[in-house]
N, C-alpha and C positions, 0 to 999 in steps of 0.2 A: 504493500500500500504506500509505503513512503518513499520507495522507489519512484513508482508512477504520479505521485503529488509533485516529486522533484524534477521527473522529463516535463511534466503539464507546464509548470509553472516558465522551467525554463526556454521549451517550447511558446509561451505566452510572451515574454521577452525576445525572444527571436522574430515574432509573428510583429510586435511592437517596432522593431529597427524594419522591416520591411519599409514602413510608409518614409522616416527622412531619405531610404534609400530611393525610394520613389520619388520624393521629392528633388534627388540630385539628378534621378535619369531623366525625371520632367527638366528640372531645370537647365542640365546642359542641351536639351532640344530646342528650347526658347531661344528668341534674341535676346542680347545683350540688355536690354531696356527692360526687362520684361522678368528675368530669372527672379528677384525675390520676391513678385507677386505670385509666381509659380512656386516658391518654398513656404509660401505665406499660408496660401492655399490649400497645401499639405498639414502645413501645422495645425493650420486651423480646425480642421477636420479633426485634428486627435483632441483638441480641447476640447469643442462641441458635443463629438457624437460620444465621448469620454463621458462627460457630465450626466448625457442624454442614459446613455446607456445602465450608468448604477442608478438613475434613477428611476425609470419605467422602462428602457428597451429589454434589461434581460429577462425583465416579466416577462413582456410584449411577444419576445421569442421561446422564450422554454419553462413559462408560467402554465399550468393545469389548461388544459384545451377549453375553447371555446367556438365550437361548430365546425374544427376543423381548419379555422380560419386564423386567429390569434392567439396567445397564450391573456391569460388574466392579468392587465397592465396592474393592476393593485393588488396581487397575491405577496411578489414581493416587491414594491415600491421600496425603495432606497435602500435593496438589499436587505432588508426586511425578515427573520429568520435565517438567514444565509451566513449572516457571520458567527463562525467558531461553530461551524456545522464540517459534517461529515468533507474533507477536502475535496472530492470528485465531484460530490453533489452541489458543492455550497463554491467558496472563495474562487478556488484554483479553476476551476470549469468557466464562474463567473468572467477572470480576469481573461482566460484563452479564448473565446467566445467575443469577449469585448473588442479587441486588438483587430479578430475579424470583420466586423464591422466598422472599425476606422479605417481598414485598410480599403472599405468596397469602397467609401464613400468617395475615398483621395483618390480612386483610380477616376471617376467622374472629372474631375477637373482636367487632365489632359485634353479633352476635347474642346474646350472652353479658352484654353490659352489664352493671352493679350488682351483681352477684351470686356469682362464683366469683371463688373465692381463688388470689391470684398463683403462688404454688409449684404449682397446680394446673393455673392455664393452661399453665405453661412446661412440664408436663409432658408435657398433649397434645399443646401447640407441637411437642417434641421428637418424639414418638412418631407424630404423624400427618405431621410432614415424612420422616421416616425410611420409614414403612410407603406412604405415601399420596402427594408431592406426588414425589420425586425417584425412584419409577419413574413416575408416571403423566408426567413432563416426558420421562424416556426412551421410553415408547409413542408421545407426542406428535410429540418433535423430533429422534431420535435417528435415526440410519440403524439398521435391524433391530431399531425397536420395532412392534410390529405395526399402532398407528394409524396412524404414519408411513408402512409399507410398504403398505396399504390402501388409501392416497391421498388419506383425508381432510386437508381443509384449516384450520389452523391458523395462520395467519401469527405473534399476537402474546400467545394463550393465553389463545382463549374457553374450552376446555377445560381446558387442561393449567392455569388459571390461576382464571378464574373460575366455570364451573362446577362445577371441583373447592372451592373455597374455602364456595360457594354449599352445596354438598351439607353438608359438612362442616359449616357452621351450621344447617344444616337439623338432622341429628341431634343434634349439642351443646347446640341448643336447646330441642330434646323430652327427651334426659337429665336437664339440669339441672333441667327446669322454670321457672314462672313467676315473673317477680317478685313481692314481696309488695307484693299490692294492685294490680295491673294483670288487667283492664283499668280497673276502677274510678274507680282514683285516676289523675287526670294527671299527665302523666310527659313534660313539655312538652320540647322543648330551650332550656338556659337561656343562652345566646349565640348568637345568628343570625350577627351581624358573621361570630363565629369560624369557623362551617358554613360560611361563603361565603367567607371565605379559603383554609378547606382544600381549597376545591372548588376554588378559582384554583389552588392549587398540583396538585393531582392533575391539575389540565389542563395545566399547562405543563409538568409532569413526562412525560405520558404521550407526548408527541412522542419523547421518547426510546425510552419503552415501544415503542412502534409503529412509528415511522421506524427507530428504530436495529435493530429484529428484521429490516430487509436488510442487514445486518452490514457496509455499502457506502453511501457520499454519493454514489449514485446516484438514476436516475428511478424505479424502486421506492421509495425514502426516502422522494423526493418526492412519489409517490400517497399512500403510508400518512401521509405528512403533511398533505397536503390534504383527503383521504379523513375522518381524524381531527377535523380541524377542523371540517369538512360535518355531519358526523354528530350532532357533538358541539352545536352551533348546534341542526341538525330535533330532538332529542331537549329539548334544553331548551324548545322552541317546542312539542313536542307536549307535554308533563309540565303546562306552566302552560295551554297551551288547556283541558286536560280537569280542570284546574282549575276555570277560568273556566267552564266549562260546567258542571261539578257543583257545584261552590259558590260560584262566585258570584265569587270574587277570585283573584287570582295571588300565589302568597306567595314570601317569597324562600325557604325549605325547599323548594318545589317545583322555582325556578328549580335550588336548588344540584343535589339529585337528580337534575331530569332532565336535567344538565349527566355526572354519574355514570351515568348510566343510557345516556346516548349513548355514553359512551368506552366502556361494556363492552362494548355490543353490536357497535361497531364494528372491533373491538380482532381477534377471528379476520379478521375480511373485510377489512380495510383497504388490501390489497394486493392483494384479486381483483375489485372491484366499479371501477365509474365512479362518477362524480357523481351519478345519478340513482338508484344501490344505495345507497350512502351514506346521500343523503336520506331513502329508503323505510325501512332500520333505522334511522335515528337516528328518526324520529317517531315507527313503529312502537314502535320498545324506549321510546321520553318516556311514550307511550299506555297500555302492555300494564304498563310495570312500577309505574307509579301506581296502574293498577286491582287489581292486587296486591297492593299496600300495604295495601289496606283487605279484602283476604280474609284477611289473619293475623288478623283479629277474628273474625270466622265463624270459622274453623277452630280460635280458642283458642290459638293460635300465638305465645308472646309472643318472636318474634326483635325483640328493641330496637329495632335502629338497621336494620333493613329490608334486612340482607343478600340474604335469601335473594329476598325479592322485587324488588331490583336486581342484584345479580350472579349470582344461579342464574337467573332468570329473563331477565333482559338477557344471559345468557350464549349460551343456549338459544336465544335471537332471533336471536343473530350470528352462531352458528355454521350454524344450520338454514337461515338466510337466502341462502348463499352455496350453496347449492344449487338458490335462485330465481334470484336476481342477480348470480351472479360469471358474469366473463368474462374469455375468452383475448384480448379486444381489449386490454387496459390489464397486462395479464402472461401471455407467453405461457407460463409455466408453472405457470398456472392453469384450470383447468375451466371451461367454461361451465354456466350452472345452465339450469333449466328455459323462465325466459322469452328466452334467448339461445339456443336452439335445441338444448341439451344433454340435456334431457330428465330423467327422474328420478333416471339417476344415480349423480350427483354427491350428490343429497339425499339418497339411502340411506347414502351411505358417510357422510356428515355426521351423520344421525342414530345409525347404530352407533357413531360416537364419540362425540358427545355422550352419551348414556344409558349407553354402558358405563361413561365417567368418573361420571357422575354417581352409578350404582348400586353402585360399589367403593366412592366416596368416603364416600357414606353411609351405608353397612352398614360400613365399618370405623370412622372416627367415631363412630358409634355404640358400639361395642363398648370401643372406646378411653374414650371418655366414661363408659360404667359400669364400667372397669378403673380410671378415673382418681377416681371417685367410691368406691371402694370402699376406696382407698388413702387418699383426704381427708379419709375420713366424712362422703361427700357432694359433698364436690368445692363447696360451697357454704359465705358467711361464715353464721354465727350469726341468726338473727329480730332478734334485741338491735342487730347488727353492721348490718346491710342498714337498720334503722332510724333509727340515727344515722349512718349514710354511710359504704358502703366506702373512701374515702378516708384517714378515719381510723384505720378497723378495722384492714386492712390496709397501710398506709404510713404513719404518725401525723403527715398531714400534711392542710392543706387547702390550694386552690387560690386559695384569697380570704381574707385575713386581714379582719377587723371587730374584731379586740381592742380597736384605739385608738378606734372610734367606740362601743364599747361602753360605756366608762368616761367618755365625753365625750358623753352625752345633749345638753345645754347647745349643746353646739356644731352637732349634730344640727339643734335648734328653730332655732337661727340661721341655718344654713342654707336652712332650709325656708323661713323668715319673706322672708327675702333673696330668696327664689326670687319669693314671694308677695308682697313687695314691702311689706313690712312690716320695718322694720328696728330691731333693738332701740336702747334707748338708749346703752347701754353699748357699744355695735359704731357710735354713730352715727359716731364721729371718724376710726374706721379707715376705715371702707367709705364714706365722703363724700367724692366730688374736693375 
């Protein structure tokens, strides 16, 4: 027992560094003008849905059933009987549970990039965890929520998790609209290093995510951990192939992506598949959600930072997958999918959950989006503001000081000269062995 309180917990803390790492992979895809509204955004979400959550969300999700639909928000209101209760049932469940729902919430803002104002987001933040993420986790993972009772499989919240968050940018993206000047103007990420740090951290984070969702340092753990890893490997190895084959180079944005694009897909299945299901979603979701990327152009789509085409789409792979490729050999309290001699199914019930979450998320998102718009006047900074950079519009701050290089030109040419190997007269005495 104290074993398994001390993976949970530890697992909860891992599950927690996921979203600042989230917030460094958003942030280095942002322009320069833009990154600490994008780390703002992140954080903010963990204070918000934090608060939200010990106070009515963990009812809301895994309180005493009510029709199937919600758990009882007032069973335990502010943790309410839960402290100094059984560790699995009470604290440790509460805190790992929690982490999950900061994490969906902060995945929503990449599609929103540059453009909507802070007291804005926190608003949807608030309103779409409340209406949107803490019943659909009760239909998910609750005893007597109806996906739960249906028998679809969720292990670590391709659903309840990603393709809920997925949807949710899907609508918030079409409310808001485009940014100004995209497609147009490039809109490059302006730190690669930082993309591929946040990506290191989302992956060393997600063992928690996944291992720790068998609430036990058991051989489940251990699948979802290996499982995890496999995946996470094929996806990154199919994202840069269909690089390499469409244009020519493998870039590190692709590497980081489809390192993200393997853990989503992976993330429901991770506990029902073997090594060679693994493999199939992690290339499958590297393949499918790159090809993606490049339909939000066609379609006029401007989700920023490619939410929707890696976690709605990378969701949608993992979860419908485990209807081809899970099986009862590696958990027996799992289904076999179709090529394991299960037949269809297991797939049906996969797909009634996937598209249900998917089509609440999106039609209330939506609706939430133009109640939050209505409230903001838009829900969007100023043309003026977006121009010289939500960073300062909204938080009077930049991410990169240059004051002192501004007033120091002189020092600037010295540098450069230095570089080029030209070295002024007046620097000859400093800068000479």
């Amino acid at each position: 027992m104290e074993g398994n309180t001390a993976w949970l917990l530890t697992s909860a803390a891992l599950v927690l560094l996921m979203t600042p790492g989230l917030a460094f992979f958003y942030g280095g895809m942002v322009r320069t003008k833009s990154v600490l509204n994008m780390l703002m955004m992140c954080f903010g979400a963990i204070g918000l849905i934090g608060v939200l959550w010990v106070i009515y969300g963990f009812s809301m999700a895994f309180g005493p059933d009510k029709g199937s639909i919600v758990g009882d928000p007032f069973e335990y209101i502010g943790l309410s009987g839960l402290m100094g209760g059984e560790a699995l049932s009470g604290t440790a469940f509460v805190a790992f549970q929690g982490m999950f729902a900061v994490i969906t919430v902060a995945l929503i803002a990449g599609a929103i990039a540059d453009r909507v104002r802070f007291g804005a987001w926190l608003l949807f933040a608030g309103l779409w965890a409340t209406i949107v993420y803490f019943p659909v986790a009760h239909w998910v993972w609750a005893e007597g929520g109806w996906i739960y009772d249906l028998g679809v499989e969720d292990f670590a919240g391709g659903t309840a998790v990603h393709i809920n968050a997925g949807a949710a940018a899907l609508g918030l993206a079409l409310v808001l609209g485009k940014r100004a000047g995209w497609p147009k103007e490039p809109m490059k990420p302006h730190n690669l290093p930082l993309v591929m740090l946040g990506a290191g951290l989302l992956w060393f984070g997600w063992f928690g995510f996944n291992a720790g969702s068998a609430l036990a340092a058991d051989n489940i753990a251990g699948t979802a951990f290996i499982n995890t890893f496999t995946a996470t490997c094929a996806g990154m190895l199919g994202w840069l192939l269909l690089e390499r084959v469409r244009d020519g180079k493998p870039t590190s944005l692709g590497a980081a992506s489809g390192v993200v694009a393997g853990l989503v897909a992976i993330t429901p299945a991770c506990a029902f598949v073997d090594t060679w299901g693994a493999l199939a979603i992690g290339v499958i979701a590297g393949v499918v959600c790159a090809l993606a990327v490049s339909i939000k152009y066609r379609l006029g789509l401007d989700d920023s930072l490619d939410v929707v085409a890696v976690h709605l789409i990378g969701g949608l792979i993992g979860t419908l997958m485990i209807g081809f490729v899970g099986t009862s050999g590696v958990n027996d309290g799992g289904a076999d999918g179709l090529f394991y001699g299960g037949g269809l199914t297991q797939l049906g019930k996969q797909a009634v959950g996937a598209f249900s979450v998917m089509i609440y998320s999106l039609v209330v998102a939506t609706i939430l989006g133009l109640i939050v718009k209505a409230v903001f006047r838009g829900g969007r900074i100023s043309a003026e503001a977006e121009a010289v950079g939500i960073d300062e519009a909204e938080h009077a701050e930049a991410a990169y000081e240059f004051s002192g290089l501004r007033s120091g030109s002189s020092s600037i040419t010295n540098a450069a000269n230095a570089l080029a190997g030209k070295v002024p007269a007046s620097a000859k005495g400093r800068l000479t062995p």
